[in-house]
N, C-alpha and C positions, 0 to 999 in steps of 0.2 A: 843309072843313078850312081854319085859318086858318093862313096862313103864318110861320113861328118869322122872329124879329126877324132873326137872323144870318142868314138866307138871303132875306132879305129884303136888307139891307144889302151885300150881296156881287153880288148883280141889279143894284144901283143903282150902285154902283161898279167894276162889270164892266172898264171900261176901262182903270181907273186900276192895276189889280190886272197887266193882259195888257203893259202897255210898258216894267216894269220889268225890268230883266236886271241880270245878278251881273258884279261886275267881272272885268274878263279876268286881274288879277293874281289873283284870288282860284286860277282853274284853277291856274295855275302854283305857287302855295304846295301844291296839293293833288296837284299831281306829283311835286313835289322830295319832303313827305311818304312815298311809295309809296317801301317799302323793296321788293327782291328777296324772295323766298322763301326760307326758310332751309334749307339743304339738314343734313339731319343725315347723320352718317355714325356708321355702327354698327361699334364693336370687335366683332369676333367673336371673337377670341381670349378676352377678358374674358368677352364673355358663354358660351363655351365654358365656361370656366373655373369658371361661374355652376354650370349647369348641372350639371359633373359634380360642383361640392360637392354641391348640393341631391341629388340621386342616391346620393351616398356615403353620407348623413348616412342618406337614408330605408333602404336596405339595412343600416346600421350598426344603427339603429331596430329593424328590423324580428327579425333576428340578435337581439337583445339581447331583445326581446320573446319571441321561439322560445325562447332560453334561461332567462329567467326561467320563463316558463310550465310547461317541461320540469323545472325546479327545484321549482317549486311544487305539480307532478304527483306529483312523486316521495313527498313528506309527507305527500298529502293522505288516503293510507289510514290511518295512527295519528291524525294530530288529528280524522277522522270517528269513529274509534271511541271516545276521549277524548270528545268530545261526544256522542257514542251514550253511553256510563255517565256521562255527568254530573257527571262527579268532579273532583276538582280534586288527586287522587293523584300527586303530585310523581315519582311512578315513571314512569307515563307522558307526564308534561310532558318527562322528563328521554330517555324515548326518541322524543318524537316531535323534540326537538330535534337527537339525534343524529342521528336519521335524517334529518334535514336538511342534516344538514354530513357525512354520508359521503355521501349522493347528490350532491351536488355535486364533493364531491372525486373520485366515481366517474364523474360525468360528462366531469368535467375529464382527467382521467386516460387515459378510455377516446378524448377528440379526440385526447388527446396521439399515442395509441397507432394511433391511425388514419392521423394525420399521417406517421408513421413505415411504418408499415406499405405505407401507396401504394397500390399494384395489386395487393396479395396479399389474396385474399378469403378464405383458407384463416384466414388470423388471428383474421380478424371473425367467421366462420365457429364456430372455436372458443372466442371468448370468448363469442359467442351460448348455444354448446352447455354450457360451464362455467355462468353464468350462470341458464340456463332450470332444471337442476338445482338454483342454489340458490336462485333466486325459488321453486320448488315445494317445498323444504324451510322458505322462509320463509312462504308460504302457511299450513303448516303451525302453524308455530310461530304464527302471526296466530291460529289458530282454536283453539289453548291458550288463548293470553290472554280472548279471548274469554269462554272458558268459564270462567276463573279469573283475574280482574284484577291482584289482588295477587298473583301468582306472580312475583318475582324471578327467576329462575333462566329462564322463560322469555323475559324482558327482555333477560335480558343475553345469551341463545341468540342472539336477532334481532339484538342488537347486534356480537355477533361472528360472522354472517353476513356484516354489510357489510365487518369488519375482512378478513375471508377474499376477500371480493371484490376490496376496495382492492389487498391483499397480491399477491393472481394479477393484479392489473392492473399492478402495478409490476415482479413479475418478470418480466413480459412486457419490461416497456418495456425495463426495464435487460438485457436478452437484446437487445431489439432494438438499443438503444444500442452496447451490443458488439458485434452482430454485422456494424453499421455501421462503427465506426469499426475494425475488422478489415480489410472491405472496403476501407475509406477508406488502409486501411496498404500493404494490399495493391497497391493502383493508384496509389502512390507509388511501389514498391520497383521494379514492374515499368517 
């Protein structure tokens, strides 16, 4: 094998290459250069701070997901059967809408009434028991329609099911309400 030119040339000038050294001012410019280490210091209050937004935010998320979803459960047996008949019968547009804005009002209604209620299960208990009674009356009234699409009179049965539920939801509340702020008079007087 023949030998490449540049190592060829670096053999030959071996010497000349080994006596040269760097000035001694060159080290010292390359010391004064060398900074320290940067020491970071970390807020932990801020990143605290960080943290429990990002946490609040995804619970908040999450809460708001639960409840849409739960909103969206609630309608979903009129608008399947609206698409089950294929129709475009402005009777059932008109109740899968309502049934959409009483369930939420009954949703809303029933936190409300939870919120109030606290540690008595006797409440929940019986708006369950009220309740199961009239979901099995509206069951009913579902498998009317069914059977007879254009029935008015069954529409507006279902629709004053939810009115009946809202109604017992609110007399609740305003019982509870009074029977709070009663208390509440109460342990002033005394």
């Amino acid at each position: 094998m023949k030998p490449d030119n540049l190592e060829k040339f670096i053999k030959e000038n071996r010497a000349a290459f080994d006596n040269l050294s760097p000035d001694p001012k060159m080290w010292d410019r390359i010391n004064e250069n060398k900074k320290p280490p940067k020491v970071v210091s970390i807020n932990w209050v801020r990143l605290m701070r960080q943290v429990a937004a990002v946490i609040v935010i995804f619970i908040a998320s999450y809460f708001f997901h639960d409840y849409m979803s739960k909103r969206d459960n609630g309608s979903a047996g009129i608008k399947e059967m609206a698409r089950k008949l294929n129709t475009g019968n402005e009777v059932l547009q008109l109740l899968a809408e309502t049934e959409a804005y009483y369930t939420s009002k009954i949703i809303i209604k029933k936190e409300e009434i939870f919120r109030f209620a606290g540690s008595s299960p006797d409440i929940k208990d019986e708006i369950n028991l009220e309740f199961s009674q009239l979901d099995a009356i509206y069951a009913e009234l579902k498998n009317d329609l069914n059977d007879n699409a254009a029935n008015e009179e069954v529409v507006e049965a279902m629709i004053q099911n939810y009115r009946i539920k809202l109604e017992i939801l609110e007399d609740i509340l305003h019982q509870l309400k009074k029977s709070n702020e009663s208390l509440i008079h109460e342990t002033h007087e005394i």
